[in-house]
N, C-alpha and C positions, 0 to 999 in steps of 0.2 A: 065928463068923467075926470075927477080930480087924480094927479098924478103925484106920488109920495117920493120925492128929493133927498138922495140920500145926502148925510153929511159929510163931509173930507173923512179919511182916517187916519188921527193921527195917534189916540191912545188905547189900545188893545185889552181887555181882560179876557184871560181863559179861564174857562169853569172847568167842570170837572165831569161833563155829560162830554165837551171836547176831546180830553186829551183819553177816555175812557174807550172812546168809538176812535182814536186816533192808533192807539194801540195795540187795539184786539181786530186783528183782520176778517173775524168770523163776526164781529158785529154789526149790525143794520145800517150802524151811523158811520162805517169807519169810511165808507165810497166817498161821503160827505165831510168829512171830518179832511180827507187828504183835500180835496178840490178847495177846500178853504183853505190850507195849507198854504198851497198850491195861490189863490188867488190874496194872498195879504202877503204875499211872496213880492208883488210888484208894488206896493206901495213901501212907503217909507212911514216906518210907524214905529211906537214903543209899543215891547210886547210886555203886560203883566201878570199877574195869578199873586195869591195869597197865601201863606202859610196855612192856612185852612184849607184850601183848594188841595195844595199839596198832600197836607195829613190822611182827604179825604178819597183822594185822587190815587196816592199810593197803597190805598188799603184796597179799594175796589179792583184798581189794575192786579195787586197781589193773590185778592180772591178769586177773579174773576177767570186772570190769563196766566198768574204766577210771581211768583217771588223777585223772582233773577229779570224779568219784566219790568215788572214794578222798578227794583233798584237802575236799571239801565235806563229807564223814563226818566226817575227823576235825577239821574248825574249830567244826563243831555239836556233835559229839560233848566236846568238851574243856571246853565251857563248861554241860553237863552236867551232866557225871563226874567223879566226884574221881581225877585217877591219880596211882596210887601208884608211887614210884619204886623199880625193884629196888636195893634197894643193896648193900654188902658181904657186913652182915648176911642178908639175905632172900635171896642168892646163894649164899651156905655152906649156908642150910638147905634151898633148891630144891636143889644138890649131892646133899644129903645122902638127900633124899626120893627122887631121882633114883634113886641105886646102891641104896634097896630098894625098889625097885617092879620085877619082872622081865617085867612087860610089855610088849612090845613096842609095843603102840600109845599108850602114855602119853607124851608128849613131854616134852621137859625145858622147853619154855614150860607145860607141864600141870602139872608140878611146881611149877613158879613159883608158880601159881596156887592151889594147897593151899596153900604155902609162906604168901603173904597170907592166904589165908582164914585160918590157923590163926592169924598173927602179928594180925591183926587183927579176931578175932573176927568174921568175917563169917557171917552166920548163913542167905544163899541166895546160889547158885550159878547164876547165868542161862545155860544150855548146853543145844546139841545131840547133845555128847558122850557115846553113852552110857559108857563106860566111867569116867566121872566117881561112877557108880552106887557104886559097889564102896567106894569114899573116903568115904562119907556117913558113917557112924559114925565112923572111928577120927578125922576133922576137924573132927564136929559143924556138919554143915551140911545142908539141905534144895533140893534141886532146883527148877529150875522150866526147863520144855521137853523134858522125857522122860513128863510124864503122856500 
């Protein structure tokens, strides 16, 4: 029985299935969402997210749990987090990741998010996504909230 090795952690992305079940105590993921919290609490790590995340992250918390939520996530959340801003570059290459993924359930804010990871060497992916799964090799990056 072969045994899968995690790698060190040292650069963090939060998506937006995290910080969504991080927020709302009434959702499925939130039990899960704290225990991560909770365990990236002991290491020593940069924590990031994306101006995409955020746009995406702040609309769903607003719908989802409320307004004055949402805004209290992201003023806590921003002093953080390091986000990173999609720009030109990191736009062309989420395009480009976009038109070969034939997926239908990978969004093009999902693409974004490979897009960072790849450009910035991020080396875990904090999601409830499973379909983030599939991406782990050809991005080099290690999951945490699908174990």
């Amino acid at each position: 029985m072969a045994t899968s090795k995690k790698k060190a952690i040292r650069n963090v992305f939060f998506n937006t299935s995290f910080y969504v079940g991080l927020n709302n105590p009434s959702d499925s993921l939130h039990t899960r969402a704290t225990k991560i919290l909770r365990k990236l609490g002991t290491f020593d790590h940069n924590s990031f997210t994306s101006n995409f995340v955020f746009l995406e992250a702040i609309t769903v918390i607003s719908q989802k749990i409320g307004r004055n939520i949402a805004i209290d996530f992201y003023e806590k959340a921003i002093q953080s987090v390091r986000e990173i801003k999609i720009d030109l570059e990191l736009e062309e290459r989420t395009w480009s990741i976009f038109k070969s993924i034939q997926n239908k359930d990978v969004s093009y804010v999902d693409c974004s998010i490979l897009a960072v990871i790849e450009e910035f060497r991020i080396d875990t992916l904090v999601t409830f996504d499973k379909h983030f799964d599939k991406f782990q090799k050809d991005f080099s990056f290690q999951l945490l909230g699908l174990e």
